[in-house]
C-alpha positions in Angstrom: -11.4 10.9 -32.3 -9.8 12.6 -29.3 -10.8 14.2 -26.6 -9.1 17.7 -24.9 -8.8 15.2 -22.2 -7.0 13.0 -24.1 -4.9 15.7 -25.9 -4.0 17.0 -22.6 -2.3 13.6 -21.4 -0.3 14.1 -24.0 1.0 17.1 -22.9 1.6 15.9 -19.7 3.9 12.9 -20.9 6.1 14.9 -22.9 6.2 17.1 -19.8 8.1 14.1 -17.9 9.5 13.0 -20.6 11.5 16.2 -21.1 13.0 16.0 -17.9 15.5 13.2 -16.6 13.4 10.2 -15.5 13.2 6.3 -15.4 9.7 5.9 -17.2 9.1 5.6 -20.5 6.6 6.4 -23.2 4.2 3.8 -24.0 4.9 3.1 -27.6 1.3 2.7 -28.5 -0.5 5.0 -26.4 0.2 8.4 -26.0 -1.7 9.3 -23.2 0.5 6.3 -21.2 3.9 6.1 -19.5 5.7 2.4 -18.8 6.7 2.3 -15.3 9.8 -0.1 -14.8 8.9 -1.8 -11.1 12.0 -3.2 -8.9 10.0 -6.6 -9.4 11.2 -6.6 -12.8 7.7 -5.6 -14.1 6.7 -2.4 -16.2 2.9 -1.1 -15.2 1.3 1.5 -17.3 -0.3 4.6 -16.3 -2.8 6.6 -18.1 -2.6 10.6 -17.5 -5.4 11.2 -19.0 -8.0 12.9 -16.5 -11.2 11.9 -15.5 -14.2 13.5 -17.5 -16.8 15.2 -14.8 -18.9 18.4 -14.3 -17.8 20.5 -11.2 -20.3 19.9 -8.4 -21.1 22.0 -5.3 -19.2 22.2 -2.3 -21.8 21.1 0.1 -19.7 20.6 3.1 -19.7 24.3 3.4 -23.2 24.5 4.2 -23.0 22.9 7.7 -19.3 22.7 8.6 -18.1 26.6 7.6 -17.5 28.8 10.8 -17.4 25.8 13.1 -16.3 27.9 16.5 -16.8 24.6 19.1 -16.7 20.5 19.8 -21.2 20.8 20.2 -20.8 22.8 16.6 -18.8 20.1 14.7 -21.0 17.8 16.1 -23.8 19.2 15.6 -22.9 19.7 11.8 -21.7 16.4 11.6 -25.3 15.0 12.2 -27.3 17.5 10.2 -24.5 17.2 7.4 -25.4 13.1 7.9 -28.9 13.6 7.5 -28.7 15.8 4.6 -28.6 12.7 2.1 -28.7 9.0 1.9 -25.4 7.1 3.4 -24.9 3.1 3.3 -26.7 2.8 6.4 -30.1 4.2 5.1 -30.2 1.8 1.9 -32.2 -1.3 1.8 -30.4 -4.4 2.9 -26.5 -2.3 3.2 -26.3 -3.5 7.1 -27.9 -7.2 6.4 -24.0 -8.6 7.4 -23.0 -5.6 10.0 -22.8 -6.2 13.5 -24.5 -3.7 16.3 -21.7 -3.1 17.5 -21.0 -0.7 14.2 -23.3 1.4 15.6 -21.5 1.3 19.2 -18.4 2.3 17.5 -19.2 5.1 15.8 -21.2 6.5 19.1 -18.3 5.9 21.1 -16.0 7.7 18.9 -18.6 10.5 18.7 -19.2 10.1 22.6 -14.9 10.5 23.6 -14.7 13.7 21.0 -17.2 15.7 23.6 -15.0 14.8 26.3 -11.4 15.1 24.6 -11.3 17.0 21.6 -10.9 21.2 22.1 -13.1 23.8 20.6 -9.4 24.6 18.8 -9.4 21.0 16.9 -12.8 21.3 16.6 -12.1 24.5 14.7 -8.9 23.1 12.1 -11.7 19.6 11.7 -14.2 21.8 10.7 -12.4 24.5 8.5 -11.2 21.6 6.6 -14.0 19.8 5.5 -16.1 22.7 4.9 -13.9 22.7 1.5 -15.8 18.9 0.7 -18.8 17.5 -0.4 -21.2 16.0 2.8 -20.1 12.6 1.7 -16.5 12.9 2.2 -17.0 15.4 4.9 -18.9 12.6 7.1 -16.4 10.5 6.6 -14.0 12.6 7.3 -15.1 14.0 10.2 -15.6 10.4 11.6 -11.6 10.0 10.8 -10.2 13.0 12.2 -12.0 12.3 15.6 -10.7 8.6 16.0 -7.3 8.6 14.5 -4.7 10.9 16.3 -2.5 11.2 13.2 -5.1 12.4 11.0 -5.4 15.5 13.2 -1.7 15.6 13.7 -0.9 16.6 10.2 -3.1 19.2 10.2 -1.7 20.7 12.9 1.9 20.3 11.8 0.6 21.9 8.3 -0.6 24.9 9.9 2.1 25.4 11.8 4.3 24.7 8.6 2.4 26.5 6.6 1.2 23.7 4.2 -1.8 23.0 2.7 -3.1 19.6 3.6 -5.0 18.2 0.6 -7.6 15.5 0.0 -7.2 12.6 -1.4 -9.1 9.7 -1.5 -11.1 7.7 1.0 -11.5 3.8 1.2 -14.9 2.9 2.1 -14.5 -1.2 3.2 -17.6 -2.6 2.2 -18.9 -6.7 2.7 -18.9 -9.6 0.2 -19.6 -9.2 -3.7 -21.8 -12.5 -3.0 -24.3 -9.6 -1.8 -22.9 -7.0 -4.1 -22.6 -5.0 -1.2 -19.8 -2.4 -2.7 -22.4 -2.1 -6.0 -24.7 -1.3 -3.7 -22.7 1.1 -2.5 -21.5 2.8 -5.8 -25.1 3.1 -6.8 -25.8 5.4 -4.1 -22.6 7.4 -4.5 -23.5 8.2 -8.5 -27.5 8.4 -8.0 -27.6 10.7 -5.0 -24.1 12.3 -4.4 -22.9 13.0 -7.7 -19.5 10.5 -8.1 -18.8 9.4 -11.7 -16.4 6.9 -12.8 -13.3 7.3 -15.1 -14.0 6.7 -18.6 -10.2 5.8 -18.7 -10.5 2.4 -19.5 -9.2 -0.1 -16.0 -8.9 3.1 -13.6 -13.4 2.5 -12.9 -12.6 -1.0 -11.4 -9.9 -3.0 -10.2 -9.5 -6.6 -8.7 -6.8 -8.0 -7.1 -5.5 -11.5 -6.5 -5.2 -11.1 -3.0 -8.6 -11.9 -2.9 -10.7 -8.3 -3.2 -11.7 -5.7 -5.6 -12.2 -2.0 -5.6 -14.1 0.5 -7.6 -12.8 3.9 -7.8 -15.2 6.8 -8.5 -14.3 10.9 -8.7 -15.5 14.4 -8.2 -14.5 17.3 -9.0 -15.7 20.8 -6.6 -16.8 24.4 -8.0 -13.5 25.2 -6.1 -11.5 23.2 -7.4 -11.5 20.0 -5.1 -10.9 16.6 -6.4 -11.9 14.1 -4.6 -11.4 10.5 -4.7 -13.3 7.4 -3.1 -12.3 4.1 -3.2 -15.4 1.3 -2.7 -13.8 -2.2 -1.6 -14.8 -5.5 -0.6 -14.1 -9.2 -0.5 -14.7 -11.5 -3.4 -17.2 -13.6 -3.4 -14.9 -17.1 -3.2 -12.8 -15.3 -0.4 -14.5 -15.9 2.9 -11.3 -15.1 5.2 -10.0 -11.9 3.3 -10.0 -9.1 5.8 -12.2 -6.1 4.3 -15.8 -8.1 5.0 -14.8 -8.8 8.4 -14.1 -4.8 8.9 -17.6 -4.1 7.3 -19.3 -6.3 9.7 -17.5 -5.1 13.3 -16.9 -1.4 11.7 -19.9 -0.5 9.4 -19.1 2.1 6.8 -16.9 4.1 8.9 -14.0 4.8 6.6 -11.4 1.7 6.4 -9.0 4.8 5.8 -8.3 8.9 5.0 -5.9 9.3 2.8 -4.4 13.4 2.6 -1.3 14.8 1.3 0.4 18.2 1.1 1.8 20.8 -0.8 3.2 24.3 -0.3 3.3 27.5 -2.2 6.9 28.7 -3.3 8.3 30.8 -6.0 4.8 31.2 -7.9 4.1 27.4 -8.4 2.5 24.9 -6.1 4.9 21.7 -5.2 4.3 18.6 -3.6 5.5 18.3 0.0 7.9 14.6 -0.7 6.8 11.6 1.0 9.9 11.4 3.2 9.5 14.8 4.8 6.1 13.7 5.4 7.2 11.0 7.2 10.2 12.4 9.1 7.8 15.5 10.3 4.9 12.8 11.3 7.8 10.3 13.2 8.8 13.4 15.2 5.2 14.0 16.5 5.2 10.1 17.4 3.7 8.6 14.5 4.5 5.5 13.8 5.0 4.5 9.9 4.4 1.5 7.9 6.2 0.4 4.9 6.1 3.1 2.1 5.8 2.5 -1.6 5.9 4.2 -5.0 9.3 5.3 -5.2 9.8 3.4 -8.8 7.4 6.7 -10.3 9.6 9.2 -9.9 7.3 11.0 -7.7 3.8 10.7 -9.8 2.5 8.9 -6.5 4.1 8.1 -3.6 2.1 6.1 -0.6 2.4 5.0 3.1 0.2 3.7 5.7 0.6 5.1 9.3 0.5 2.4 12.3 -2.8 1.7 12.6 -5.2 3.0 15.6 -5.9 0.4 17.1 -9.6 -0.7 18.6 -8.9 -3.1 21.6 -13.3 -3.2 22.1 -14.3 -5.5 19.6 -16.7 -7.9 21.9 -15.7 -11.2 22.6 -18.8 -12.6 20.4 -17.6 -11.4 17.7 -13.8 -12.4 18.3 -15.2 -16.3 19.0 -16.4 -15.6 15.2 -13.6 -15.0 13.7 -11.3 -17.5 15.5 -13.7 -19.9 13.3 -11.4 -18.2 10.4 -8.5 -18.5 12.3 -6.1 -16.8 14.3 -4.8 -14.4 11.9 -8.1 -12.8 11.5 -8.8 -11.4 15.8 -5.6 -9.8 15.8 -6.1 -7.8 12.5 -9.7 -6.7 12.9 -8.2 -4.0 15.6 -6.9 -2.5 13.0 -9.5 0.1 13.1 -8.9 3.2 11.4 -5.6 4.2 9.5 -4.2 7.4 8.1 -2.4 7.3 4.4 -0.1 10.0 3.6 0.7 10.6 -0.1 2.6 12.5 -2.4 2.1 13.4 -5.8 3.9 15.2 -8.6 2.1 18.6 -9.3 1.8 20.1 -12.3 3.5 23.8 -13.2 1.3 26.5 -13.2 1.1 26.3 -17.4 -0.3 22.8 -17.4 -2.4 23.2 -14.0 -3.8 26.3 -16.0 -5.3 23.6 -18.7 -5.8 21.2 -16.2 -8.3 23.1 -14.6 -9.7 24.7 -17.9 -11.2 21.4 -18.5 -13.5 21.8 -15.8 -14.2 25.2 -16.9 -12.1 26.2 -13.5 -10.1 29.4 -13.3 -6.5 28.5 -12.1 -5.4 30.5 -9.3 -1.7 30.1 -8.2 -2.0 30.8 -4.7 -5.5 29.1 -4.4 -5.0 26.3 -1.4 -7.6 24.4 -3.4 -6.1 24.6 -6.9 -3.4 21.4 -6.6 -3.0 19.9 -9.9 -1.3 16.4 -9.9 -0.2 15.0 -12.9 -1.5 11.8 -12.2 -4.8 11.3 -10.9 -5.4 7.4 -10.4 -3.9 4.7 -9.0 -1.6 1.8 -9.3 -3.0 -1.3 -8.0 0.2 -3.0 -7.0 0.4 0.0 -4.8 -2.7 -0.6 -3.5 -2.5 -4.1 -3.1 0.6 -3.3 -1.4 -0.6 -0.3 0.8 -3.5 -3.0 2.2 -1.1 -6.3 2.8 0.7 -3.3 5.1 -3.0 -2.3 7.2 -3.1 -6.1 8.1 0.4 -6.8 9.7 0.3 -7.3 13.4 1.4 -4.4 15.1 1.6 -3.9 19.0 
């Protein structure tokens, strides 16, 4: 039996069907399109949406009306406080180095001195619109990376709306199922569900990790994304452990995209104008990908920011890996900028109505992309870009 979930998908095929496009409908499953990769290949992609309750905002509670650099702050530790993170759980930093904790102070430390009651302002106006969890993280993003914080000045000047998207949390080993760990916490105590789309709760890759995705949906209309990776087990030189152990559970990246508001309906701001509008603020950019899905999801990495203090102790580690591994683990913290198709203001309407959400048009909030998941030979792809050497 189906669900509106399901019937909805439906809709949204025939949607991109109707128009001129490469994909294809999956001849068994209506819910699916067939996406013909320059590879050769055809991936699938379910449009049906994930199945959740609308949760509170929480974010708003300590981050709204932010006015200084001592007021983000200052929310930024009571919002931390507010409910368990990886660091408070039982045997989560049994494989992290001190020196996680350095980090993140030091990041925390140069924001007093550098950052502007103005940035503190846009940083804090934005994640008031989040949960705590994603606001955290968030928050620990935006003060490290420049390029996070340049796109939402760009977008105010602009006039965009910079949404959301997903966050990669780099966890250790699955020898210690450190990202299950992880996940736990995120469905017991902050309110993340998986997809009950079959493949889009957990995927593995054969570069030598795995990833399980989990979703929310906000009161106002927020989706929000998080993406939980480690290293398998049998992998002992694949990078994502070795970033959990110099860089804790800071974010491995913040992943936003934009849209504007024009003739009544809400469109996706594309990919390349993303990156020709970051490039002219001196951003560099990595090597984009997605451009096979005729816009359902488009993704890129920025060049990395990179962290020149990792202690010679734990370089001598890693040389025991070999070289490859010292000159990657600077890759601290990275921005991704995405694109993806949104809906018209018809579907969106349904969209949201199975969240029991009110569609608004001109709501900032109320972005409605047709597809919701992601493709894991983007992914894999998006990752193999973070660990190129870069000056």
């Amino acid at each position: 039996m189906s669900s509106p979930h399901d019937d909805f998908a439906g809709s949204l095929v025939r949607e991109v069907l109707e128009g001129p496009t490469t994909l294809r409908a999956h001849p068994e499953q209506r819910a699916k399109l067939l996406v013909p990769r320059p590879d050769g290949q055809i991936a699938s992609i379910d449009l049906t949406p994930f199945e959740a309750e609308p949760q509170p905002m929480t974010a708003a509670h300590y981050f709204h009306g932010i006015k200084s650099v001592d007021g983000l702050l200052t929310a930024y530790g009571e919002a931390r406080r507010s409910k368990p993170f990886e660091e408070d759980l039982p045997d989560a930093c049994e494989h992290v180095d001190p020196y996680a904790r350095d980090f993140l102070d030091g990041l925390l430390a140069r924001a007093r001195r550098f950052l502007t009651d103005a940035d503190a302002t846009l940083i804090g106006d934005w994640v008031s619109r989040l949960d705590v969890y994603v606001a955290v993280k968030a928050v620990e993003s935006l003060l490290y990376s420049r390029a996070d914080l340049t796109l939402l000045k760009i977008a105010r000047r602009l006039g965009w709306t910079v949404h959301f998207d997903h966050l990669a949390i780099r966890c250790g080993s699955s020898a210690h199922a450190d990202a299950e760990r992880v996940v736990e916490n995120l469905r017991r105590h902050h309110g993340y569900v998986p997809s009950q789309v079959e493949g889009e709760d957990f995927y593995q890759f054969d570069d030598g990790w795995n990833a399980y995705v989990l979703y929310k949906i906000l009161e106002n209309g927020q989706v929000l994304r998080l993406f939980v990776d480690q290293s398998d087990a049998d992998n002992p030189t694949q990078i994502i452990q070795h970033w959990n152990h110099v860089y804790g559970y800071t974010a491995h990246h913040l992943a936003i995209r934009a849209t504007r508001f024009e003739e009544g309906r809400r469109v996706a701001v594309g990919l390349p104008k993303l990156m020709h509008t970051m490039e002219a603020e001196g951003v560099g950019i990595m090597t984009p990908t997605g451009d096979y899905t005729d816009r359902l999801l488009l993704q890129v990495f920025t060049r990395p920011e990179r962290n020149r203090e990792v202690p010679e102790r734990i370089r001598e580690s890693l040389r025991t890996y070999g070289a490859e591994l010292e000159a990657v683990i600077e890759n601290a913290k990275l921005l991704e900028l995405l694109s993806r198709r949104e809906m018209n203001p018809e579907l969106a309407t349904k969209f949201f109505a199975l969240y029991d959400i009110p569609y608004e048009p001109e709501n900032p909030l109320h972005s409605a992309p047709f597809y919701n998941y992601f493709l894991p030979e983007q992914a894999a792809h998006v990752i193999r870009t973070s660990v190129q050497r870069v000056a």
